[in-house]
C-alpha positions in Angstrom: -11.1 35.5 10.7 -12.0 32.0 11.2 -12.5 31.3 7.3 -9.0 32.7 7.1 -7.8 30.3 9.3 -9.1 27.3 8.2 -8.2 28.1 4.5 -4.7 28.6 5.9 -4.8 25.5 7.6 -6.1 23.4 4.5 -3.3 25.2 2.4 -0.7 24.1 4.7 -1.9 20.4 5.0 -1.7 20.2 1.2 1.6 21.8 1.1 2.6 18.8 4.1 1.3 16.0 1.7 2.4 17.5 -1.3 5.5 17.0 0.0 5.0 13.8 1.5 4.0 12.7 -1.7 7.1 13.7 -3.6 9.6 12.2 -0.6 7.7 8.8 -1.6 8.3 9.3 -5.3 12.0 10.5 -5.0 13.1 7.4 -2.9 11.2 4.8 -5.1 13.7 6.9 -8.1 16.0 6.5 -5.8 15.7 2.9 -4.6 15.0 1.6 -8.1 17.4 3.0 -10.3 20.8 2.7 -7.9 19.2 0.5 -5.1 20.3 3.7 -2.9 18.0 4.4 0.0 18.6 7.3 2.9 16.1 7.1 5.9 15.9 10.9 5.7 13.0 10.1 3.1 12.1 6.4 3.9 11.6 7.2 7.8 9.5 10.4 7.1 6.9 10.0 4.1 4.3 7.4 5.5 4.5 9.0 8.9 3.8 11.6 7.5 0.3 10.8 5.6 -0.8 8.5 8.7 -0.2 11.7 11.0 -2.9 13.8 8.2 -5.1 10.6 7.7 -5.3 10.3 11.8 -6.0 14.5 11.9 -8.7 14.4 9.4 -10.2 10.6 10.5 -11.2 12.8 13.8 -13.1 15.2 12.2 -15.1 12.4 9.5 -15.9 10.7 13.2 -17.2 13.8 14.1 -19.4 14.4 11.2 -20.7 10.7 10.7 -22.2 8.2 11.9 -19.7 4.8 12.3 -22.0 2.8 9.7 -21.6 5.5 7.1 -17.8 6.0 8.0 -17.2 2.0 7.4 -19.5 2.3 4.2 -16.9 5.5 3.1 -13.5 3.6 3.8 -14.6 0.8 2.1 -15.3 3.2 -1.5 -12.3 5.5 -0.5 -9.6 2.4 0.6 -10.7 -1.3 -0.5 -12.3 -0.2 -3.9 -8.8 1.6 -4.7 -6.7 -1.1 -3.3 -9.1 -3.9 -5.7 -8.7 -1.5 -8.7 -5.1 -0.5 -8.6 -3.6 -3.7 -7.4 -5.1 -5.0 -10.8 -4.1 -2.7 -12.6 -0.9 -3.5 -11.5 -1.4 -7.0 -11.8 -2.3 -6.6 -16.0 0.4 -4.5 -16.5 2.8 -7.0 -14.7 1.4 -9.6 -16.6 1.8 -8.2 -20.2 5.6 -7.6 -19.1 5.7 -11.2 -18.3 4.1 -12.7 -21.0 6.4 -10.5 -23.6 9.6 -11.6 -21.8 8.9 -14.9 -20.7 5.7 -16.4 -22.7 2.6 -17.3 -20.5 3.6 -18.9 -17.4 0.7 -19.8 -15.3 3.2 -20.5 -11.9 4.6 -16.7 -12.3 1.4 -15.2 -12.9 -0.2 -17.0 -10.0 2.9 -16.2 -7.9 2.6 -12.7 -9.0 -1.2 -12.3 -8.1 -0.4 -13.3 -4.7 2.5 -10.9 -4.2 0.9 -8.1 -5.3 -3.2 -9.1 -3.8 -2.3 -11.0 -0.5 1.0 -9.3 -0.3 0.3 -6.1 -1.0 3.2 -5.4 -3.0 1.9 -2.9 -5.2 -0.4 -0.4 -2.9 -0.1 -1.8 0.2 -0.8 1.9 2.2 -4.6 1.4 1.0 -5.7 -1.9 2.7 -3.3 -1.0 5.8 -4.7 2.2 6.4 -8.2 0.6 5.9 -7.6 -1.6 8.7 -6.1 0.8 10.7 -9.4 2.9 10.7 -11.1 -0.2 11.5 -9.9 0.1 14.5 -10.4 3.3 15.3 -14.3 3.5 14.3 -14.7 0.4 16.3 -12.6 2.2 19.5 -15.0 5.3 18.8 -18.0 2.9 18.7 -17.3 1.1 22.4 -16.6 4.3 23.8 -17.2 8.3 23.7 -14.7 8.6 26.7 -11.6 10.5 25.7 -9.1 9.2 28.2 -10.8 5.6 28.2 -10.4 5.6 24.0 -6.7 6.9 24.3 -6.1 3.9 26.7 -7.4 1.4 24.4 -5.7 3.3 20.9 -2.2 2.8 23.4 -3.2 -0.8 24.3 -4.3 -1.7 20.6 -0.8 -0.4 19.4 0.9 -2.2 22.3 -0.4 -5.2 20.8 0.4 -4.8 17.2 4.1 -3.9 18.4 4.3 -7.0 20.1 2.4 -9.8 18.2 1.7 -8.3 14.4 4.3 -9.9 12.5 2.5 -11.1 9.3 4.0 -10.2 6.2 0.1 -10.3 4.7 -1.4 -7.3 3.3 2.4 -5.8 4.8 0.3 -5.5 8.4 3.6 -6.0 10.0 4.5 -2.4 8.9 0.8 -0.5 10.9 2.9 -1.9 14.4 5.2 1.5 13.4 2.7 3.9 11.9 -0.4 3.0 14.1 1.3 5.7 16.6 1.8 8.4 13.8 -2.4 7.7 13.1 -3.3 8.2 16.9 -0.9 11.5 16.9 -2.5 12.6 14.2 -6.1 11.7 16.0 -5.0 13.5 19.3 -4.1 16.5 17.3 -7.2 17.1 15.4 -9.0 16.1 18.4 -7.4 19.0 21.0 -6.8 21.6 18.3 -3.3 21.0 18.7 -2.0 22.5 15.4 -3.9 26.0 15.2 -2.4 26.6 18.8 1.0 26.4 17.0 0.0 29.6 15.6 -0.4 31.1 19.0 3.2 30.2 19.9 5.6 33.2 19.6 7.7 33.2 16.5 10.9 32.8 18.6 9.9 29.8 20.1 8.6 28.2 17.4 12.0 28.8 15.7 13.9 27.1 18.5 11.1 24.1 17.9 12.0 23.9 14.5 15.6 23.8 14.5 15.4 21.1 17.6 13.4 19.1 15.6 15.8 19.7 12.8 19.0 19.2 14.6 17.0 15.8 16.0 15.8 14.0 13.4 19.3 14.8 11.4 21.1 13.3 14.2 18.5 10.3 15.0 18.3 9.4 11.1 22.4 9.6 11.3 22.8 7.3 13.9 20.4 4.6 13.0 21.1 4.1 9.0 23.6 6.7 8.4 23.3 9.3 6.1 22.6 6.9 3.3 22.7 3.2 2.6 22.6 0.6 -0.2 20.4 -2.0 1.9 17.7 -0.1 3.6 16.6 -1.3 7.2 13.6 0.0 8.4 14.3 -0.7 11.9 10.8 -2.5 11.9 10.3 -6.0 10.8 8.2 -9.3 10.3 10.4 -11.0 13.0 8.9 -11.6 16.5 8.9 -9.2 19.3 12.4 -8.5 21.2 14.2 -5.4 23.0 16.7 -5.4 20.7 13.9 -4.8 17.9 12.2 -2.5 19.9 14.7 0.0 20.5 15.8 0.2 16.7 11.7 0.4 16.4 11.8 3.4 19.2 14.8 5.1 17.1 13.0 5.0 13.5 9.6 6.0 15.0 11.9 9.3 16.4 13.3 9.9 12.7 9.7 9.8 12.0 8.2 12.3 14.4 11.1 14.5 14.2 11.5 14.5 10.4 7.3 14.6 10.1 7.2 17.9 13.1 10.1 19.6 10.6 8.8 19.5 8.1 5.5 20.2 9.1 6.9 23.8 10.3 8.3 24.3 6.6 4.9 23.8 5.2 3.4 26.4 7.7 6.5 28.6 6.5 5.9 28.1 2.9 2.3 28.5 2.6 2.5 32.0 3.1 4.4 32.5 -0.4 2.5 32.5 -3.5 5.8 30.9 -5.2 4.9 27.4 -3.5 1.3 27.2 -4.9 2.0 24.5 -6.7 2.6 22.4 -3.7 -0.2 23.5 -2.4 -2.4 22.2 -5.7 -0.9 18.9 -5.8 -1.3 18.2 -2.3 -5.4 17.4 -4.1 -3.3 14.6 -6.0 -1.5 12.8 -3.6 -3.6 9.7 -4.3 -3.5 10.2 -8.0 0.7 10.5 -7.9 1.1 8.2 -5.7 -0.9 5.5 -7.9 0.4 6.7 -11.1 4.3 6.5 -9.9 3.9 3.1 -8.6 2.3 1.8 -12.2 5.7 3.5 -13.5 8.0 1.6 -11.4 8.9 -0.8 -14.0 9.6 1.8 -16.2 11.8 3.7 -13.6 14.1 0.7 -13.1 15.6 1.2 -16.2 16.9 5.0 -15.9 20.6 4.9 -16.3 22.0 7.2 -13.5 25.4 7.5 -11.7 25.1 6.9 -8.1 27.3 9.7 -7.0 24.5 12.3 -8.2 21.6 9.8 -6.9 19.8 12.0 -4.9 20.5 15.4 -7.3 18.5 13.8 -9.6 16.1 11.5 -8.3 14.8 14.9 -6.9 14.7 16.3 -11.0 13.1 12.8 -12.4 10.8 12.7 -9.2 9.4 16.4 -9.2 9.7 17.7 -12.8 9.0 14.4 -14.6 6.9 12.3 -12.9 5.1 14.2 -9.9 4.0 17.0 -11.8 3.1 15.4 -15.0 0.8 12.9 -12.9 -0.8 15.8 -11.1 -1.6 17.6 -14.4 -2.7 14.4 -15.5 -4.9 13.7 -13.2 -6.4 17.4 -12.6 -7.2 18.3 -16.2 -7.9 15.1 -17.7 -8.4 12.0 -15.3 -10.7 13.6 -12.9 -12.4 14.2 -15.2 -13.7 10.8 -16.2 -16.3 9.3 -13.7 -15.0 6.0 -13.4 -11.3 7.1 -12.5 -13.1 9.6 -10.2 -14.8 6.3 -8.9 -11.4 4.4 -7.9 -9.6 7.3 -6.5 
């Protein structure tokens, strides 16, 4: 019974970032070929893989030491984050130097943007830090209450004075929370009690969460919108700022809890398998999509069909091919396996 549960459990995680996953490449489609953005998808993804990273970061705590957990992150975040961003960087570069000729001042502008700024995989070296803290919370304490206190005190901070636009940390003073939710929830066995909850009530969960994060989404960007606003910004701390930061953190949680329910509803069907597959790849599409943006700005697509079929070009030509990619060839080769 319990390897039954805890293969149900991994299934449904990887059906939860598989989906994540395809959210972040259907708004980037999105975003870049109309400049349309809907906070249904921007609000949702990133929560969404901070929530799994904080569920699973409990359980690596539990299973090693802090020295071997730093010495992981580094190979699993920075080594990535080095790689990919030049990657980026080259490719950027050739695209430059074809259009434009060799221009030292935009190539040294553009290593900056995409090194110090993060522009290109900024979720690596943010996440990174944001474990940083954790190990070092888990280090000065093995108090449960006393390391909540501090988690809540460290995010009060980062709400309040992050505001550096370096590495993008000024975007961990929103997601740090969805990290410690995820934390608390691996921690006190949260999700499996789900299970335990009567089918019923579960249902009346779902659609609240539903009906929620439709309405919360609605009211703070509408359904749609040709300038995205996060809600969370560079600028310093304020109450006006932090109450449009409370309302997108809501379309987070909501949108994150519904569609964690659909990924416990799904995984029981043999028709979603897929999902569940690619939710191995999350890394590998997510890297290989953003190495594509270039290429993605230049589908021609009328803006009144948008989301119709940023959904088709996201799942059918761009998520899938990467995870096949990346499953029956890349993995394969000992340096990619190295760097992802």
């Amino acid at each position: 019974m319990k390897e039954q549960i805890a293969t149900n459990r991994l299934r449904e995680m990887d059906i939860y970032k598989a989906i994540a996953i395809i959210m972040v490449v259907y708004g980037h489609v999105a975003s870049n070929t109309v400049g349309v953005y809907s906070g249904f998808i921007s609000f949702v993804h990133m929560p969404i893989f901070y929530f799994v990273s904080g569920f699973f970061l409990y359980k690596e705590l539990k299973k090693y030491s802090e020295k071997e957990l730093v010495k992981k992150k580094c190979l699993r975040l920075i080594v990535p984050y080095i790689t990919w961003s030049f990657v980026a960087f080259m490719a950027n570069a050739v695209v430059t130097v074809a259009g434009k000729g060799m221009d030292m001042g935009i190539l040294m502008d553009d290593a900056v943007q995409i090194f110090i700024y993060a522009r290109s995989v900024w979720f690596f070296i943010q996440l990174f830090f944001a474990h940083m803290l954790f190990i070092l919370i888990h280090k000065v304490t093995d108090k449960k209450a006393l390391r909540a206190a501090l988690n809540i005190g460290i995010w009060a901070l980062l709400i309040v004075f992050c505001t550096t636009e370096i590495f993008c940390m000024w975007k961990i003073k929103w997601l740090y929370g969805f990290l410690l939710l995820g934390y608390v929830c691996g921690e006190y066995d949260v999700l499996p009690k789900i299970g335990t909850i009567k089918p019923k009530m579960r249902g009346a969960i779902f659609i609240f969460c539903l009906v929620g994060w439709i309405a919360v989404t609605v009211l703070s960007s509408g359904w749609y919108s040709t300038d995205l606003v996060y809600g969370f910004d560079d600028m310093p701390f304020s109450l006006k700022t932090f109450g449009i930061e409370l309302s997108v953190w809501a379309c987070g949680l909501l949108g994150m809890t519904t569609i964690y329910f659909v990924s416990r509803f799904i995984a029981g069907f043999r028709i979603f398998d897929i999902l569940y597959r690619m939710g191995s790849y999350t890394l590998d599409i997510y890297v290989g999509h953003m190495l594509l943006l270039f290429v993605i700005k230049r589908i021609t697509m009328p803006q009144d069909l948008v989301f119709v079929l940023s959904f088709i070009v996201a799942f059918f030509f761009i998520s899938v091919p990467l995870y096949i990619l990346a499953k029956y060839f890349l993995r394969k080769i000992e340096l990619y396996r190295m760097v992802t």
